[in-house]
PDB file of N, CA, C and O in Angstrom, chain B, residues numbered from 101:
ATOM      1  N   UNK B 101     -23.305-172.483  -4.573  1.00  0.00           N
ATOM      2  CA  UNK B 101     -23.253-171.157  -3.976  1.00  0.00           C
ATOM      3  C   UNK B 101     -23.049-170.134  -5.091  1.00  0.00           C
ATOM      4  O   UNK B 101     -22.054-170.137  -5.817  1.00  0.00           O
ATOM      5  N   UNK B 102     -24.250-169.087  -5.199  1.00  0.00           N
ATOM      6  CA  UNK B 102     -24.124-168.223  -6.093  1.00  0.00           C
ATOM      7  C   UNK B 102     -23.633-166.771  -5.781  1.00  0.00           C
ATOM      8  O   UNK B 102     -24.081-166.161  -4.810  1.00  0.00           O
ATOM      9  N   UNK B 103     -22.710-166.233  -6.619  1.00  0.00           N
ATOM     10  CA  UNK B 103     -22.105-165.176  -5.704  1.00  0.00           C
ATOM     11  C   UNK B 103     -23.327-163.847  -6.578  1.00  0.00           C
ATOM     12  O   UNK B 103     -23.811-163.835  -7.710  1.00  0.00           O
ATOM     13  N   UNK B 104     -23.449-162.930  -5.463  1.00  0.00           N
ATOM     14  CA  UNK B 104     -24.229-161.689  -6.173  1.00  0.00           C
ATOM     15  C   UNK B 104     -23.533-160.898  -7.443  1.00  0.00           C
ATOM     16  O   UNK B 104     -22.464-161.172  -7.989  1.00  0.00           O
ATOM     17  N   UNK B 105     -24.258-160.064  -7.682  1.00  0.00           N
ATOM     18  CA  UNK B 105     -23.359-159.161  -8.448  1.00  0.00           C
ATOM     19  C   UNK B 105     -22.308-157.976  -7.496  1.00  0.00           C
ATOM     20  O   UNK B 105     -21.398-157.282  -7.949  1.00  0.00           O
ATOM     21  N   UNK B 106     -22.714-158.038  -6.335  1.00  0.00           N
ATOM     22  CA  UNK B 106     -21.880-157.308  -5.743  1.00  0.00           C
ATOM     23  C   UNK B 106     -20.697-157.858  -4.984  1.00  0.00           C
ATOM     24  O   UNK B 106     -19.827-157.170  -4.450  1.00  0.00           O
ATOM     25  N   UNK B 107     -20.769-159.297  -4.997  1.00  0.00           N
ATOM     26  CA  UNK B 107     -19.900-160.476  -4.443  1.00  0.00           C
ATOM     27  C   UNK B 107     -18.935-160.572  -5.413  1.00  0.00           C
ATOM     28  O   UNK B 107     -17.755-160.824  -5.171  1.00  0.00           O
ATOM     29  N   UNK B 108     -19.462-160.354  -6.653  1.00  0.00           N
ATOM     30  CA  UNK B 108     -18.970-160.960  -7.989  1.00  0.00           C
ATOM     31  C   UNK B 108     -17.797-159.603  -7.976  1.00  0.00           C
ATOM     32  O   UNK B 108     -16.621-159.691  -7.620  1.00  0.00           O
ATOM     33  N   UNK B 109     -18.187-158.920  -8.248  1.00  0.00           N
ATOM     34  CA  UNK B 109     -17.316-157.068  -8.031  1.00  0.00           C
ATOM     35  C   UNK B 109     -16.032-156.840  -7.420  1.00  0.00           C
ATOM     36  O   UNK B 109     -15.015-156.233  -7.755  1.00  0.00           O
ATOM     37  N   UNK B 110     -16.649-157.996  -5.703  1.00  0.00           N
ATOM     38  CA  UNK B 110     -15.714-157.732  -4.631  1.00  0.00           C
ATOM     39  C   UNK B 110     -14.667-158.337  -5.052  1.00  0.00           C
ATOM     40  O   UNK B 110     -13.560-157.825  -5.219  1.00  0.00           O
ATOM     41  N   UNK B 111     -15.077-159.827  -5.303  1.00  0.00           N
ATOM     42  CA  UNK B 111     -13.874-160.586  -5.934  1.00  0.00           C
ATOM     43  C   UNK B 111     -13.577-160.364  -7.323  1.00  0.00           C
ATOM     44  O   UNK B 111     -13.654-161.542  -7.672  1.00  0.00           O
ATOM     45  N   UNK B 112     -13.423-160.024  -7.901  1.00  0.00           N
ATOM     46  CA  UNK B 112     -12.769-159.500  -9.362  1.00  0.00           C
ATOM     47  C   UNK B 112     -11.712-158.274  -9.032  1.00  0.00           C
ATOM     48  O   UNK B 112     -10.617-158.220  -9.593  1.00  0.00           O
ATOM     49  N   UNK B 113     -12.163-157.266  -8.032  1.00  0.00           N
ATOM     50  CA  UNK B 113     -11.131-156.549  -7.493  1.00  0.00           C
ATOM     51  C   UNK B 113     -10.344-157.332  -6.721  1.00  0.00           C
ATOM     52  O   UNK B 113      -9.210-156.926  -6.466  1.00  0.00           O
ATOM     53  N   UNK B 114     -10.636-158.158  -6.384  1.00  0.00           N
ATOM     54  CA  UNK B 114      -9.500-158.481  -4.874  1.00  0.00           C
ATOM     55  C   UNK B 114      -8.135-159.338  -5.785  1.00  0.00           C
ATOM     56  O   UNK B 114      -6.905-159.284  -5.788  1.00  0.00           O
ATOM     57  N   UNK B 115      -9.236-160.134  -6.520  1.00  0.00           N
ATOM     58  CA  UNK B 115      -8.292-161.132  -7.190  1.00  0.00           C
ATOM     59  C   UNK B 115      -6.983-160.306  -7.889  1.00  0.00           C
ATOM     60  O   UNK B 115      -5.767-160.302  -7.700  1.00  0.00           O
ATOM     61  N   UNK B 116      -8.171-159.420  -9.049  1.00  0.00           N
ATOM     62  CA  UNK B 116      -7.531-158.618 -10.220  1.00  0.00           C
ATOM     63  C   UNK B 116      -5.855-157.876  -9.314  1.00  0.00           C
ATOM     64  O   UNK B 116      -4.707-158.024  -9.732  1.00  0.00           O
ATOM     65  N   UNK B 117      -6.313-157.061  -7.950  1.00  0.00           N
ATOM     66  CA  UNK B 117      -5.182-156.273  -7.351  1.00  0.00           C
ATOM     67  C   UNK B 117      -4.387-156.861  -6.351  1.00  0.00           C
ATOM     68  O   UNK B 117      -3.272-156.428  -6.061  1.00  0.00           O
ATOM     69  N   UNK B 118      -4.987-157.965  -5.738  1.00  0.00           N
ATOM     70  CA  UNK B 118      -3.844-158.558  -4.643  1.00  0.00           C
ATOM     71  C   UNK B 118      -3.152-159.791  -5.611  1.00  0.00           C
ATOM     72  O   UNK B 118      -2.036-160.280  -5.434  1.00  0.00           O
ATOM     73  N   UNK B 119      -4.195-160.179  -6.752  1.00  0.00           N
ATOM     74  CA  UNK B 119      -3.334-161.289  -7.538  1.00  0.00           C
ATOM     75  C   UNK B 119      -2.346-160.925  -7.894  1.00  0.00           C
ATOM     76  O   UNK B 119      -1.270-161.195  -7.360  1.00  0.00           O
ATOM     77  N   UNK B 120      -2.570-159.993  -9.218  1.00  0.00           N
ATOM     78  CA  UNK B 120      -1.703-159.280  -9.706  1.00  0.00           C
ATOM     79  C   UNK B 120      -0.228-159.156  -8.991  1.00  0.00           C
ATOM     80  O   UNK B 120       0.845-159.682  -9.289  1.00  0.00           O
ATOM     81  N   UNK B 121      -0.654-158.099  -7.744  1.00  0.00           N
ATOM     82  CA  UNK B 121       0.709-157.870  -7.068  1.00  0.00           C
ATOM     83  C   UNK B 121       1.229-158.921  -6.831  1.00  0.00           C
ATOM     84  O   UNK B 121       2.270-159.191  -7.429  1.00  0.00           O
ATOM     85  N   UNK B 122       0.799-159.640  -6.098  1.00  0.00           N
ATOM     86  CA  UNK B 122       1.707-160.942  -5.445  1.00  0.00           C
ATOM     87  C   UNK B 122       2.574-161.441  -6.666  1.00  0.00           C
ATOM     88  O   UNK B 122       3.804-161.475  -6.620  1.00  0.00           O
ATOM     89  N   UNK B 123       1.982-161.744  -7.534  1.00  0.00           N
ATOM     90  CA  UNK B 123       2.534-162.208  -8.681  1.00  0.00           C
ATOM     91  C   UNK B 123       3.665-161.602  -9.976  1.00  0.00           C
ATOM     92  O   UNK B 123       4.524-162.195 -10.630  1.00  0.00           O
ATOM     93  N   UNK B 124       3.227-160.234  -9.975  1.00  0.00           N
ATOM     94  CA  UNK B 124       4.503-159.169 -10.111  1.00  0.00           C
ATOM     95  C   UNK B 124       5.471-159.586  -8.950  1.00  0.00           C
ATOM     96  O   UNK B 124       6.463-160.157  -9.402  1.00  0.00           O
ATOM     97  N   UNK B 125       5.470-159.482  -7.759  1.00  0.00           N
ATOM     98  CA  UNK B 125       6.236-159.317  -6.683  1.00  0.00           C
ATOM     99  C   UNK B 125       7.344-160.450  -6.931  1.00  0.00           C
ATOM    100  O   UNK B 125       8.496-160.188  -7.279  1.00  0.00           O
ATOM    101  N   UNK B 126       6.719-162.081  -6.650  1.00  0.00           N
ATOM    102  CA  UNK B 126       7.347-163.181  -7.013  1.00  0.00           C
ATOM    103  C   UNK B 126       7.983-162.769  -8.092  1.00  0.00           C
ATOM    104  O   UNK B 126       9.191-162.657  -7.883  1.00  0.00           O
ATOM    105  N   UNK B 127       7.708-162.545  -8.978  1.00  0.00           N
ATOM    106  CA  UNK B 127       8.715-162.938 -10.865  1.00  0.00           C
ATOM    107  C   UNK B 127       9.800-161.699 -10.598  1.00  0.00           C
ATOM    108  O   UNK B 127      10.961-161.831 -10.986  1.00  0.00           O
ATOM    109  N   UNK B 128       9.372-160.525  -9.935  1.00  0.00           N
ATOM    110  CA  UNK B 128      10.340-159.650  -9.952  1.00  0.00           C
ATOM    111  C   UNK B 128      11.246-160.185  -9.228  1.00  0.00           C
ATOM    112  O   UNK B 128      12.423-160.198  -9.588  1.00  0.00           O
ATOM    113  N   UNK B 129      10.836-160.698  -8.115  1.00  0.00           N
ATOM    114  CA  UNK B 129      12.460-161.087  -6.709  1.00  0.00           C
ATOM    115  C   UNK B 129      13.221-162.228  -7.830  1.00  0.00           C
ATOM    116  O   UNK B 129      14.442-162.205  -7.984  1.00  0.00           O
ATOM    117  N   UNK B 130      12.180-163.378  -8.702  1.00  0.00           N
ATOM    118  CA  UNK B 130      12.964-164.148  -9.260  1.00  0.00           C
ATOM    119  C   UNK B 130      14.126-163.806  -9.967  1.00  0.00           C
ATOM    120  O   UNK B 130      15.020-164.626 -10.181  1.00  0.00           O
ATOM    121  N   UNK B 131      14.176-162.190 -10.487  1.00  0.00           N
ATOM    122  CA  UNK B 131      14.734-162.086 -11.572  1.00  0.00           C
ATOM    123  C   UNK B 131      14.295-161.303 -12.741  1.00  0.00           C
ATOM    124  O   UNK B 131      14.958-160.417 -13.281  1.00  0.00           O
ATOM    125  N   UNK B 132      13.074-161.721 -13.098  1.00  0.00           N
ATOM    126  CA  UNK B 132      12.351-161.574 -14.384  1.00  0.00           C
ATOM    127  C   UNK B 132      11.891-160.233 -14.126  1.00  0.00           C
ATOM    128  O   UNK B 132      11.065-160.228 -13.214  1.00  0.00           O
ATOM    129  N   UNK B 133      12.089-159.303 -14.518  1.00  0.00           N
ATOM    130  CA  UNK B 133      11.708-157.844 -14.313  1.00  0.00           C
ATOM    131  C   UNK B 133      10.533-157.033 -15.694  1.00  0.00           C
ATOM    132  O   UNK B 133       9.918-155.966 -15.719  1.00  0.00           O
ATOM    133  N   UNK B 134      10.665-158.178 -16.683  1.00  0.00           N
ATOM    134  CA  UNK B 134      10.286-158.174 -17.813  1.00  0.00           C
ATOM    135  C   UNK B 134       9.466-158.618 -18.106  1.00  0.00           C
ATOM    136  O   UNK B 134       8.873-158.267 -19.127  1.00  0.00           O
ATOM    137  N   UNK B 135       8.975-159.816 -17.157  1.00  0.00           N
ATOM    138  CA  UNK B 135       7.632-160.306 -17.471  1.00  0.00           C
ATOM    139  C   UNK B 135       7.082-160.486 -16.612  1.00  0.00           C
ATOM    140  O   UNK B 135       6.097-161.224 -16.626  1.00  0.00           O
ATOM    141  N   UNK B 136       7.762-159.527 -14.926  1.00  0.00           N
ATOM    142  CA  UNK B 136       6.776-158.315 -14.521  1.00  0.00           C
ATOM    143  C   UNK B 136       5.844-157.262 -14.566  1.00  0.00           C
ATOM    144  O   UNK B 136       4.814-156.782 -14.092  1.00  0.00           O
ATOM    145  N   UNK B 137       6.876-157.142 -15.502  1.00  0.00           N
ATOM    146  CA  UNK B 137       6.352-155.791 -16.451  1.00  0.00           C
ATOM    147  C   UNK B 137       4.976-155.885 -17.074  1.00  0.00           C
ATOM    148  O   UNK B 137       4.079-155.059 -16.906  1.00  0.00           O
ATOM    149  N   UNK B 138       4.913-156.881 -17.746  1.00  0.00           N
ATOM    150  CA  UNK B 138       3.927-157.711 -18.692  1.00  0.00           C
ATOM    151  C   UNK B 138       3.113-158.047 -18.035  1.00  0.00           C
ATOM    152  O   UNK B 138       1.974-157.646 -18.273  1.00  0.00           O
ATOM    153  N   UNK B 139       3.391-159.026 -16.809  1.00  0.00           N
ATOM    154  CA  UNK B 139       1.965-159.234 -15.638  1.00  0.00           C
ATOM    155  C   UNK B 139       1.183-157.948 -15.198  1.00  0.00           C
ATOM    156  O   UNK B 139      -0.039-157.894 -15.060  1.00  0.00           O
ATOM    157  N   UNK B 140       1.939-157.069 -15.028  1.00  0.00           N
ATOM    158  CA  UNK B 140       1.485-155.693 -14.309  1.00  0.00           C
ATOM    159  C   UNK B 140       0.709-155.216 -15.380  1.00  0.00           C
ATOM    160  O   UNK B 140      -0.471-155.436 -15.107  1.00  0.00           O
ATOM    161  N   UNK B 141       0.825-154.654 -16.492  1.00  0.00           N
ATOM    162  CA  UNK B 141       0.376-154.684 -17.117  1.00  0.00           C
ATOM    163  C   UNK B 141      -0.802-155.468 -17.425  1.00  0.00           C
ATOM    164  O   UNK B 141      -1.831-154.988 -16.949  1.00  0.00           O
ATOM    165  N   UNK B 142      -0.975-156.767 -18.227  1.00  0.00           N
ATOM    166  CA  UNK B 142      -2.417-157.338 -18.096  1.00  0.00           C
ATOM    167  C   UNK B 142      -2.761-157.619 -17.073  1.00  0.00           C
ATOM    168  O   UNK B 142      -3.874-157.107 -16.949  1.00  0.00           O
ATOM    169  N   UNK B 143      -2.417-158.324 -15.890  1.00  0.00           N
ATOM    170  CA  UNK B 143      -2.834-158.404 -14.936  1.00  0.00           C
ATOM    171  C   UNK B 143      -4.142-157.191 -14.497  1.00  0.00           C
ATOM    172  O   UNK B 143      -5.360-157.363 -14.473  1.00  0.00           O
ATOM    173  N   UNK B 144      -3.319-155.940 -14.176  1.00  0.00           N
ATOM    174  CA  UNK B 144      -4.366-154.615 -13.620  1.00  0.00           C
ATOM    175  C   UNK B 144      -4.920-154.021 -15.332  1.00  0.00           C
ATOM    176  O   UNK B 144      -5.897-153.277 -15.246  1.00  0.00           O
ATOM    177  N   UNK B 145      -4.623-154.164 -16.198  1.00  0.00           N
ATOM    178  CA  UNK B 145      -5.070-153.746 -17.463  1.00  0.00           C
ATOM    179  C   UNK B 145      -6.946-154.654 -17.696  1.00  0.00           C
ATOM    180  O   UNK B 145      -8.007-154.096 -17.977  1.00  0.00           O
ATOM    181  N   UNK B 146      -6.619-156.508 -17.376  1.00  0.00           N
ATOM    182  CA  UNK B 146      -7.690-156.879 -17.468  1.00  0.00           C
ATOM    183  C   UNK B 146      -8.875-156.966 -16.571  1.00  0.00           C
ATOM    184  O   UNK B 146     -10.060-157.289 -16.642  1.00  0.00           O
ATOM    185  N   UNK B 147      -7.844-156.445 -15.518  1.00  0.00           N
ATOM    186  CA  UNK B 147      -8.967-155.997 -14.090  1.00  0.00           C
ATOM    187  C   UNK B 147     -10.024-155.075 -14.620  1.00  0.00           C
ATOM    188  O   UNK B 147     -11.201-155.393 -14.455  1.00  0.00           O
ATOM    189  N   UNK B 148      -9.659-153.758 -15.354  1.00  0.00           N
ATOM    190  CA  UNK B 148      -9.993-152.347 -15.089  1.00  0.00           C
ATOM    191  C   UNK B 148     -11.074-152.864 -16.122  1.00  0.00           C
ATOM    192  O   UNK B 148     -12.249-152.594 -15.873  1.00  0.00           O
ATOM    193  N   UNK B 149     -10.673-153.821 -17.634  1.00  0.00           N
ATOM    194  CA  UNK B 149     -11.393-153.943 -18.162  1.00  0.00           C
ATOM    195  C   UNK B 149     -12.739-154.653 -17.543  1.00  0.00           C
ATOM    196  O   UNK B 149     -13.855-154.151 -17.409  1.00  0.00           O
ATOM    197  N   UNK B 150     -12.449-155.509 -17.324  1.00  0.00           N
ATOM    198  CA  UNK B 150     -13.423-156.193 -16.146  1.00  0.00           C
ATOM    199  C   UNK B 150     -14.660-155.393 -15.884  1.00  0.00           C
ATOM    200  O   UNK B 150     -15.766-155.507 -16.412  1.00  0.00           O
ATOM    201  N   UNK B 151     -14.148-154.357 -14.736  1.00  0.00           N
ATOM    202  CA  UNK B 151     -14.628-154.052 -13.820  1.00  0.00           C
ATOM    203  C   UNK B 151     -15.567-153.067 -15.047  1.00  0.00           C
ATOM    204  O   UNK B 151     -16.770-153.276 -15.205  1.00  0.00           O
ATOM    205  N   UNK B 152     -14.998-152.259 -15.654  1.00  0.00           N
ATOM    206  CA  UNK B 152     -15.899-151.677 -16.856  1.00  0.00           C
ATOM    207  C   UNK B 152     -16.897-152.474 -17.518  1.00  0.00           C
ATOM    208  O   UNK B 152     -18.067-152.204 -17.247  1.00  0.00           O
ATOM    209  N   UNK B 153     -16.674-153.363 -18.296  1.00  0.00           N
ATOM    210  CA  UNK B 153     -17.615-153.788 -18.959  1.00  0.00           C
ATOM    211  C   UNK B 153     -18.527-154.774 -18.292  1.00  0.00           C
ATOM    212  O   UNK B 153     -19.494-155.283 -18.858  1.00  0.00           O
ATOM    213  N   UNK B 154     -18.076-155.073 -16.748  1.00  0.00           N
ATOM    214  CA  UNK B 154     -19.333-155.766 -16.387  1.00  0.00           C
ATOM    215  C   UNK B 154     -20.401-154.765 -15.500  1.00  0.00           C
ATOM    216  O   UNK B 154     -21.626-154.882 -15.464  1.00  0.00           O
ATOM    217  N   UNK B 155     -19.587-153.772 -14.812  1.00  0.00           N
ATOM    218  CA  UNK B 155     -20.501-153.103 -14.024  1.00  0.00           C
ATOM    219  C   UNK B 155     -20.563-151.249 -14.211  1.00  0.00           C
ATOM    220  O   UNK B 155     -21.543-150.584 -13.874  1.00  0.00           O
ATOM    221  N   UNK B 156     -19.281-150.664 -14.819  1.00  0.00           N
ATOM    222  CA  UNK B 156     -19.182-149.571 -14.497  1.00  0.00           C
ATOM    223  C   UNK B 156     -20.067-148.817 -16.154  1.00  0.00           C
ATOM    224  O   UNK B 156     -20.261-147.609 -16.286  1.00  0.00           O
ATOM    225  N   UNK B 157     -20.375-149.630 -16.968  1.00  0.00           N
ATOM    226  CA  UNK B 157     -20.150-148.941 -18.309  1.00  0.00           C
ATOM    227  C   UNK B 157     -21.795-148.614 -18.562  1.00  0.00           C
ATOM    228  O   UNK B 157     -22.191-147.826 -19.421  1.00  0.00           O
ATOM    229  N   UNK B 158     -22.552-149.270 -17.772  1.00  0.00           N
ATOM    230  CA  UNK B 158     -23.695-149.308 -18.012  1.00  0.00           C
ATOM    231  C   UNK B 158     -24.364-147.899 -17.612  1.00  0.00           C
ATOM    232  O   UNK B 158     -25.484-147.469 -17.892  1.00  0.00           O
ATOM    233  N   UNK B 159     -23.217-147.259 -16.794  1.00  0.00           N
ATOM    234  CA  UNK B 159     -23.986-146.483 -15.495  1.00  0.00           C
ATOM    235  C   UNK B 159     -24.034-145.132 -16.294  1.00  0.00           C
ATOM    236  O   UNK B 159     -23.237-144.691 -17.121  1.00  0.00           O
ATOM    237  N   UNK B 160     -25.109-144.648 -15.843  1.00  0.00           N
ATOM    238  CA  UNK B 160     -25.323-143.158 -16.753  1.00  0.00           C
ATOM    239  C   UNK B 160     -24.760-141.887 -16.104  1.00  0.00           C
ATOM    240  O   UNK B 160     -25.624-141.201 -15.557  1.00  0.00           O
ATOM    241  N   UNK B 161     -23.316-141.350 -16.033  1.00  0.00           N
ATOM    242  CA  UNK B 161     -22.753-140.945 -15.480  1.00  0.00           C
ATOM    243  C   UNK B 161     -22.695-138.951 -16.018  1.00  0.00           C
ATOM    244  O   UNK B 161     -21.797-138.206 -15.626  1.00  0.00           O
ATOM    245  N   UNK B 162     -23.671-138.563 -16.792  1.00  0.00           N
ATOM    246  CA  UNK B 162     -23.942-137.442 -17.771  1.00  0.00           C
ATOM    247  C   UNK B 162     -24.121-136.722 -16.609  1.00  0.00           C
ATOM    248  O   UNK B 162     -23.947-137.383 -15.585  1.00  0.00           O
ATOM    249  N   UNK B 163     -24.467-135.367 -16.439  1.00  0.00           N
ATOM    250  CA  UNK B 163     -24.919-134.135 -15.337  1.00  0.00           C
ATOM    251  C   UNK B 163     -25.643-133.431 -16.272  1.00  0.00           C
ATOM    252  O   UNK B 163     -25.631-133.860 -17.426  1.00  0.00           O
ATOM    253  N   UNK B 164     -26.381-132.265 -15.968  1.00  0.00           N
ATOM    254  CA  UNK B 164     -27.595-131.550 -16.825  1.00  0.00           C
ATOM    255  C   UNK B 164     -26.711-130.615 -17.918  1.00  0.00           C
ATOM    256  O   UNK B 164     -25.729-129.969 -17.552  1.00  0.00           O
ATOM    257  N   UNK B 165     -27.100-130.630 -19.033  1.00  0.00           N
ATOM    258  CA  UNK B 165     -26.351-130.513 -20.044  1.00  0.00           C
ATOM    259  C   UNK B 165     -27.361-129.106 -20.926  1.00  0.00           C
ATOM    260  O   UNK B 165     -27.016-128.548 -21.968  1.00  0.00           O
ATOM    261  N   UNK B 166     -28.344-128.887 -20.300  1.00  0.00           N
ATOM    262  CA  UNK B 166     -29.472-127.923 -21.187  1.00  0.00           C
ATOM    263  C   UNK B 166     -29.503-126.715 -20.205  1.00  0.00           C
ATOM    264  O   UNK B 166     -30.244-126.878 -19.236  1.00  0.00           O
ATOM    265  N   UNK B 167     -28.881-125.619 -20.274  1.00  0.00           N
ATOM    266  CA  UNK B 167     -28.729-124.490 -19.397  1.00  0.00           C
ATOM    267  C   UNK B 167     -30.545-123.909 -19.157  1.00  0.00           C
ATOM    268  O   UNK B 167     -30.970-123.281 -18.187  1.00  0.00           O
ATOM    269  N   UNK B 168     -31.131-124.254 -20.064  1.00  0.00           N
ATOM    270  CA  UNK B 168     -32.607-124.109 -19.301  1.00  0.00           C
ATOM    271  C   UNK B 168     -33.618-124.776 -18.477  1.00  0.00           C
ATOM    272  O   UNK B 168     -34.613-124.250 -17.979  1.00  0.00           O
ATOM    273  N   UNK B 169     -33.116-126.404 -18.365  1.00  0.00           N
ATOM    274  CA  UNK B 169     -33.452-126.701 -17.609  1.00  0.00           C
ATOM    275  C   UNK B 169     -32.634-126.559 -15.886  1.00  0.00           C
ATOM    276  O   UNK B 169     -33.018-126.920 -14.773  1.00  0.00           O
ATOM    277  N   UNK B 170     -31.563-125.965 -16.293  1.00  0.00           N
ATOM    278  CA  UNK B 170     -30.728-125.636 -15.235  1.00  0.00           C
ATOM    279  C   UNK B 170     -31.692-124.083 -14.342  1.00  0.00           C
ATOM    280  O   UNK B 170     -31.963-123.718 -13.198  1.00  0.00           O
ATOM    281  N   UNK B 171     -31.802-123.839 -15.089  1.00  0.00           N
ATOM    282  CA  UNK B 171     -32.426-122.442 -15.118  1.00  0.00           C
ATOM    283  C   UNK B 171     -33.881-122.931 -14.362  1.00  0.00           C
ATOM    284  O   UNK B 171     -33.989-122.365 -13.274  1.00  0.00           O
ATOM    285  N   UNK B 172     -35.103-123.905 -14.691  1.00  0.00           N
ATOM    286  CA  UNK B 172     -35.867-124.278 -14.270  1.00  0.00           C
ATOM    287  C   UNK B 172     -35.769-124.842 -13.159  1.00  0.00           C
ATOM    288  O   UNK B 172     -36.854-124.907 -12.581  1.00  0.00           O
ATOM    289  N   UNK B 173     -34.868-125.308 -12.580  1.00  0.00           N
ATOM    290  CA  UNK B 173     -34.610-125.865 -11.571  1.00  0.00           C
ATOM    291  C   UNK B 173     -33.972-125.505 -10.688  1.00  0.00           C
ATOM    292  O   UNK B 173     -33.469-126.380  -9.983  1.00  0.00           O
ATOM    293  N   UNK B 174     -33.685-123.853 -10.306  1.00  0.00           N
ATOM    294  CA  UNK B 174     -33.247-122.801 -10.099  1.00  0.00           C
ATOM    295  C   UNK B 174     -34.571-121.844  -9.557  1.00  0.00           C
ATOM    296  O   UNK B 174     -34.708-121.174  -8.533  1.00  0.00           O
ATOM    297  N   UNK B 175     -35.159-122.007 -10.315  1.00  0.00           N
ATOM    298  CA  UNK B 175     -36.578-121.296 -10.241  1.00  0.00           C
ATOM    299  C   UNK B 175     -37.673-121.811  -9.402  1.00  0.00           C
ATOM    300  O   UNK B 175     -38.440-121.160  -8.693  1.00  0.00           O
ATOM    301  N   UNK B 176     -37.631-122.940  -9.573  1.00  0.00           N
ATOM    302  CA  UNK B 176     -38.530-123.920  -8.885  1.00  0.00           C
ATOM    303  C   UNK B 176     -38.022-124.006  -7.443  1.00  0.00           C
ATOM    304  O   UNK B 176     -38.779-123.859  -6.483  1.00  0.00           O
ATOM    305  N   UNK B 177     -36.511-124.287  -7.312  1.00  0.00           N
ATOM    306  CA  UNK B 177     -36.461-124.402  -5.446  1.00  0.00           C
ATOM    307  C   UNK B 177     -36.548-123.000  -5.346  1.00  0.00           C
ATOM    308  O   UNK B 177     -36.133-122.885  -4.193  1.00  0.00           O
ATOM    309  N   UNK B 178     -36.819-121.688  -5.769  1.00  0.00           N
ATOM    310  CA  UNK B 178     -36.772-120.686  -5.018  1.00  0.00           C
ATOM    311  C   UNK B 178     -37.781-120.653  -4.968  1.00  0.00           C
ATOM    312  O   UNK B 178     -38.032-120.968  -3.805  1.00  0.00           O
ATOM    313  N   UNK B 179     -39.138-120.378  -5.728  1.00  0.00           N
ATOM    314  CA  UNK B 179     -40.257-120.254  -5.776  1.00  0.00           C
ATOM    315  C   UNK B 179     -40.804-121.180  -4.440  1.00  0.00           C
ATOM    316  O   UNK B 179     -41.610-120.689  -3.650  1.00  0.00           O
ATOM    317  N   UNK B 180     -40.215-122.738  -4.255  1.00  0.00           N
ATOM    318  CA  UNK B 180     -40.444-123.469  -2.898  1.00  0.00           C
ATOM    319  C   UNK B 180     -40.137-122.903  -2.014  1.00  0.00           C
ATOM    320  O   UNK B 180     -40.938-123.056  -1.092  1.00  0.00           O
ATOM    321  N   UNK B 181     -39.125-122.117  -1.731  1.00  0.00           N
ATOM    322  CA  UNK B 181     -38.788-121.300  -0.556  1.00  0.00           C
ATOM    323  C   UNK B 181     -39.698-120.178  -0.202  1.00  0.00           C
ATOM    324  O   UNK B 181     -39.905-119.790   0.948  1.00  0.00           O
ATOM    325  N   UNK B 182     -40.040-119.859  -0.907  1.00  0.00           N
ATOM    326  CA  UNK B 182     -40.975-118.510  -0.790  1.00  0.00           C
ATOM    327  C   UNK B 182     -42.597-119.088  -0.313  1.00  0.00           C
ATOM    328  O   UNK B 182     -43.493-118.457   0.248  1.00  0.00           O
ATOM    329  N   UNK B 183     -42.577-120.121  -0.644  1.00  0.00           N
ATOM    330  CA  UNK B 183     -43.993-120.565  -0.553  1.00  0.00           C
ATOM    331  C   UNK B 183     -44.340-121.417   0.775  1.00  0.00           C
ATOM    332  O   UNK B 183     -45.337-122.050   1.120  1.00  0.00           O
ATOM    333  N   UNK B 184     -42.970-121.135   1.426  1.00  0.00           N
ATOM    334  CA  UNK B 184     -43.237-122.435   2.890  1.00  0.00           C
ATOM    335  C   UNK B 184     -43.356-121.084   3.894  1.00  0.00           C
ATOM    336  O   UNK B 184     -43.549-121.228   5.101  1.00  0.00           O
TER     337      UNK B 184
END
């Protein structure tokens, strides 16, 4: 059974944030407040990495950056308006 890439996603979050906690939770009631600390830490630290370098880093997340093509594209839906 092959999981998708979006299967793959679901579980890397679920694991990365319900693992994590549960597992902070336990060591803290034990006692250990310190290497709570430390789980919490890598625990959600290697999640985030995770989740970045397998799916989020690729994504081209830029907005229009050239005030003339801003300008062209400004021009163009009005000019469409006028023309319907």
């Amino acid at each position: 059974m092959a999981l998708s890439s979006r299967g793959l996603f679901a579980l890397v979050l679920l694991v990365g944030v319900a693992g994590t906690g549960i597992s902070v939770r336990l060591v803290n009631v034990a006692g250990y407040s310190t290497l709570g600390s430390l789980i919490w830490f890598l625990g959600y630290g290697t999640t985030i990495f995770l989740l970045w370098y397998g799916w989020l880093r690729e994504m081209d997340i830029t907005g229009q950056n050239d005030p003339d093509d801003i300008a062209d594209a400004t021009e163009t839906s009005e000019t469409e308006r006028t023309d319907s």
